[in-house]
Biotite code that builds the C-alpha atoms (Angstrom):
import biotite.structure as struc

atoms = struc.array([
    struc.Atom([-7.615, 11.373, -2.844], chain_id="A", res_id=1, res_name="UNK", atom_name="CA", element="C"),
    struc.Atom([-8.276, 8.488, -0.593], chain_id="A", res_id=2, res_name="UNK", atom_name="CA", element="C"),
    struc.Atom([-6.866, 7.670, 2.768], chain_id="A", res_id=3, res_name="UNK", atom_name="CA", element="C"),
    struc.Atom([-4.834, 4.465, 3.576], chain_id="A", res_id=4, res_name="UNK", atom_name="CA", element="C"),
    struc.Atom([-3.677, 2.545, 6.454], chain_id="A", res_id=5, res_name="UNK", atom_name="CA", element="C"),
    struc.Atom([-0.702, -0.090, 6.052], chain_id="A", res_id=6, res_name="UNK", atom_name="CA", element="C"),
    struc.Atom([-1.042, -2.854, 9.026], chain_id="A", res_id=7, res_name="UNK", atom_name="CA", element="C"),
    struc.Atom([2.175, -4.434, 9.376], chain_id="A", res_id=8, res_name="UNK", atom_name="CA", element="C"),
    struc.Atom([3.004, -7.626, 11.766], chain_id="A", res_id=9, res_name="UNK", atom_name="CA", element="C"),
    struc.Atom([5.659, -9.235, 10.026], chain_id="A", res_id=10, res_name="UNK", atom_name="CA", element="C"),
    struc.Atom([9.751, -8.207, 10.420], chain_id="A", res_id=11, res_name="UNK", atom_name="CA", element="C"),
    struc.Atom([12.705, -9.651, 9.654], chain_id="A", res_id=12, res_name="UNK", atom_name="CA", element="C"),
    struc.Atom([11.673, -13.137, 9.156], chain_id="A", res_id=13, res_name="UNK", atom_name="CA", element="C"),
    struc.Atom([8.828, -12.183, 6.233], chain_id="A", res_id=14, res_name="UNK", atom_name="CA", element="C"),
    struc.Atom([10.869, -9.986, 4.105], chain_id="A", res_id=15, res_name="UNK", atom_name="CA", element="C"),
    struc.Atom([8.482, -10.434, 1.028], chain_id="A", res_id=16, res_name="UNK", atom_name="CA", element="C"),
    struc.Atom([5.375, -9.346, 2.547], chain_id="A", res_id=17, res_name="UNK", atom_name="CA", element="C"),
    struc.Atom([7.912, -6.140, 4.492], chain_id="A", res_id=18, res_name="UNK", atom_name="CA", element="C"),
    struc.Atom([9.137, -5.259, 1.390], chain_id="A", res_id=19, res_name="UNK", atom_name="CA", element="C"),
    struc.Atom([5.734, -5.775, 0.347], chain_id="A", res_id=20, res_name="UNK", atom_name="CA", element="C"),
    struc.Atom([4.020, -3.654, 2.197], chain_id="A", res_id=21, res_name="UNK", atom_name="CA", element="C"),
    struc.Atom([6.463, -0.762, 2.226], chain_id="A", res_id=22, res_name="UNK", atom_name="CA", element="C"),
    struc.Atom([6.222, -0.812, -1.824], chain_id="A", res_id=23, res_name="UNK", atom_name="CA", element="C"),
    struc.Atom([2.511, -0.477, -1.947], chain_id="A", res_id=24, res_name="UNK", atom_name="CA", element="C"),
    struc.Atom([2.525, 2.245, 0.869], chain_id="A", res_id=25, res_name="UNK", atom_name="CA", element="C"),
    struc.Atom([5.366, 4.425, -1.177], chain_id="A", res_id=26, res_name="UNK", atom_name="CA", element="C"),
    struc.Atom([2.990, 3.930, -4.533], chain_id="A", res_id=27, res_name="UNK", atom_name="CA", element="C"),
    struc.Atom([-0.067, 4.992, -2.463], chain_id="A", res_id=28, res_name="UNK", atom_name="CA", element="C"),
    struc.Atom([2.204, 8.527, -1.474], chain_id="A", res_id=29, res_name="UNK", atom_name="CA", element="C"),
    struc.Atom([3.455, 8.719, -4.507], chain_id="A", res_id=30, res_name="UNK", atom_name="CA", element="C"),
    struc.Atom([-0.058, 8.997, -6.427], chain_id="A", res_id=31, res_name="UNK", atom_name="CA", element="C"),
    struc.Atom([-0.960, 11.579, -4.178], chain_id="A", res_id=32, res_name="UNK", atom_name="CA", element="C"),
    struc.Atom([-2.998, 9.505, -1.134], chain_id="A", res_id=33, res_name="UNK", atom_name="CA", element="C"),
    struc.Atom([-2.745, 10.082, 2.689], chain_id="A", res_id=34, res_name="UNK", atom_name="CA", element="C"),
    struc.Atom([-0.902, 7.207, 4.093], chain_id="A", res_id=35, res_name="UNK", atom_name="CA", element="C"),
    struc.Atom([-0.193, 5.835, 7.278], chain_id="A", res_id=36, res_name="UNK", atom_name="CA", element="C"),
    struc.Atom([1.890, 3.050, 8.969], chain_id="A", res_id=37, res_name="UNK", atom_name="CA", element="C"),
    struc.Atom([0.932, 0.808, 12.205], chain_id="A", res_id=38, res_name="UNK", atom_name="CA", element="C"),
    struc.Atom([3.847, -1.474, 12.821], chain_id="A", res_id=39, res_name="UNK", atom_name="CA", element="C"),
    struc.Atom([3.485, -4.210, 15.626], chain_id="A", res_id=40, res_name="UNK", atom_name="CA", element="C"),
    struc.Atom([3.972, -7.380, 16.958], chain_id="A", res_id=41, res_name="UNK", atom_name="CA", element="C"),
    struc.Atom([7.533, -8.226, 14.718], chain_id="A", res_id=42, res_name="UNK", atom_name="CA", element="C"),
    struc.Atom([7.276, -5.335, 12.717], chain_id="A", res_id=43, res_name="UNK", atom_name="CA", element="C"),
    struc.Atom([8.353, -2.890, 15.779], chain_id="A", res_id=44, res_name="UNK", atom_name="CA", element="C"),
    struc.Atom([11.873, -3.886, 15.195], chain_id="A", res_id=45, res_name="UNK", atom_name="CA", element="C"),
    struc.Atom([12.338, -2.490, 11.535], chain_id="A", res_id=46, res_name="UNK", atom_name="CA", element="C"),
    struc.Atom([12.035, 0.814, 12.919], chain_id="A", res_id=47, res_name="UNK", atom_name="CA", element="C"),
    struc.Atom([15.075, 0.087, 15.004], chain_id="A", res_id=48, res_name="UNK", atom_name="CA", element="C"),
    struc.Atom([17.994, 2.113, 13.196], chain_id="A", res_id=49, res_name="UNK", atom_name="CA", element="C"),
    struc.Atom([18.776, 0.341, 10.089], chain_id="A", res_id=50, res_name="UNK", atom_name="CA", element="C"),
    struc.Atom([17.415, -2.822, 10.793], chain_id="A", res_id=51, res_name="UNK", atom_name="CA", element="C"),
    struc.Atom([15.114, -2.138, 8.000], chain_id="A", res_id=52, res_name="UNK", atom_name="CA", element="C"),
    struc.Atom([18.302, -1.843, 5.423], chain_id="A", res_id=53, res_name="UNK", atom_name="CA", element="C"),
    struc.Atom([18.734, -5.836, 5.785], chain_id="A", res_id=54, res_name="UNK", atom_name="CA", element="C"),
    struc.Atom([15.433, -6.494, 4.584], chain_id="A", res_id=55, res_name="UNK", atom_name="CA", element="C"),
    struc.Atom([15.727, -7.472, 0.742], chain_id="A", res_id=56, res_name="UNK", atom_name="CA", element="C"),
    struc.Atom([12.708, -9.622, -0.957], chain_id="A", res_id=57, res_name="UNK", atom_name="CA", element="C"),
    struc.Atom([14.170, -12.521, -3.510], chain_id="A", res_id=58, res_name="UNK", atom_name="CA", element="C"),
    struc.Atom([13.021, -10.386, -6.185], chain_id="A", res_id=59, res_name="UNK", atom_name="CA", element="C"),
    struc.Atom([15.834, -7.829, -4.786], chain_id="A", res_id=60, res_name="UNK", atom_name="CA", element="C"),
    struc.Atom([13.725, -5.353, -3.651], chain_id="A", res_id=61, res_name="UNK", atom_name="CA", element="C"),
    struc.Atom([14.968, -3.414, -0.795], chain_id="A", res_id=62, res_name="UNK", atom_name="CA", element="C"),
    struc.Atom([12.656, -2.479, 1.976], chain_id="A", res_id=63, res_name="UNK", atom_name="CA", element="C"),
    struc.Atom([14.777, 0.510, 3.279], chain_id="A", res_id=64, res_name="UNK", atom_name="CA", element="C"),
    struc.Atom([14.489, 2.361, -0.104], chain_id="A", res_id=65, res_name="UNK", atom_name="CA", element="C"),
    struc.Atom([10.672, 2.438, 0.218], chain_id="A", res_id=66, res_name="UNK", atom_name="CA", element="C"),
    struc.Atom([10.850, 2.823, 3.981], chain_id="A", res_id=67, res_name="UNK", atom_name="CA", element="C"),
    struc.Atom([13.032, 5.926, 3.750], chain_id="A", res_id=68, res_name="UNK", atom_name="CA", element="C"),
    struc.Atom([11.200, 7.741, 1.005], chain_id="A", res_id=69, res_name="UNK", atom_name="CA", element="C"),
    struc.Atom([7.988, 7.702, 3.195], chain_id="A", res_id=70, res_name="UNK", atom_name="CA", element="C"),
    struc.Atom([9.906, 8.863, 6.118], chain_id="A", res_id=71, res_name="UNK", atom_name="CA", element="C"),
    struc.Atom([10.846, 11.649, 3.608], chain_id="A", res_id=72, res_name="UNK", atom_name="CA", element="C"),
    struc.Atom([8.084, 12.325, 2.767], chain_id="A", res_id=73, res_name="UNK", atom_name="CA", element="C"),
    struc.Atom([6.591, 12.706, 6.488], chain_id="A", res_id=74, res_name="UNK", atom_name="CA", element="C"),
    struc.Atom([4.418, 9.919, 6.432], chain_id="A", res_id=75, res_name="UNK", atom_name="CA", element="C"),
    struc.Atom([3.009, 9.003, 9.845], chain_id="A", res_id=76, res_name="UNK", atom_name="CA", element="C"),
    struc.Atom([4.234, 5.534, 11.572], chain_id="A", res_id=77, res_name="UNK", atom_name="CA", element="C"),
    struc.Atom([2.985, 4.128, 14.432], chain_id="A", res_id=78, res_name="UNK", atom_name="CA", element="C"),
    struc.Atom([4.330, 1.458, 16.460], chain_id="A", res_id=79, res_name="UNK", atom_name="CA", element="C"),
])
């Protein structure tokens, strides 16, 4: 399995590319890959308690319910 690491700048004002990124992060876990986040810059505030619940792409994807199954599933995030 391979070994990935998520870069994330963007917070509360990008939640497309949030939601985004969390997504592709949980499907990376999910199949079995090591995966880590680095939050910064804007980012550093989703980790703020549930600040990352009011993040919701237009397509109605929620960031929090890929955000908390990697923190479930003890995946690494750095800010």
């Amino acid at each position: 399995m391979g070994n990935f690491l998520f870069v994330l700048t963007r917070g509360l004002e990008d939640p497309t590319r949030v939601t985004r990124t969390f997504q592709l992060a949980k499907a990376a876990k999910e199949s079995g890959h090591e995966v880590n986040l680095f939050l910064t810059d804007d980012a550093v505030f989703l980790v703020k308690e549930g600040m990352v619940d009011n993040v919701v792409a237009p397509t109605g994807d929620e960031a929090g319910a890929h955000f908390n199954y990697l923190i479930a599933n003890n995946t690494p995030v750095y800010v």
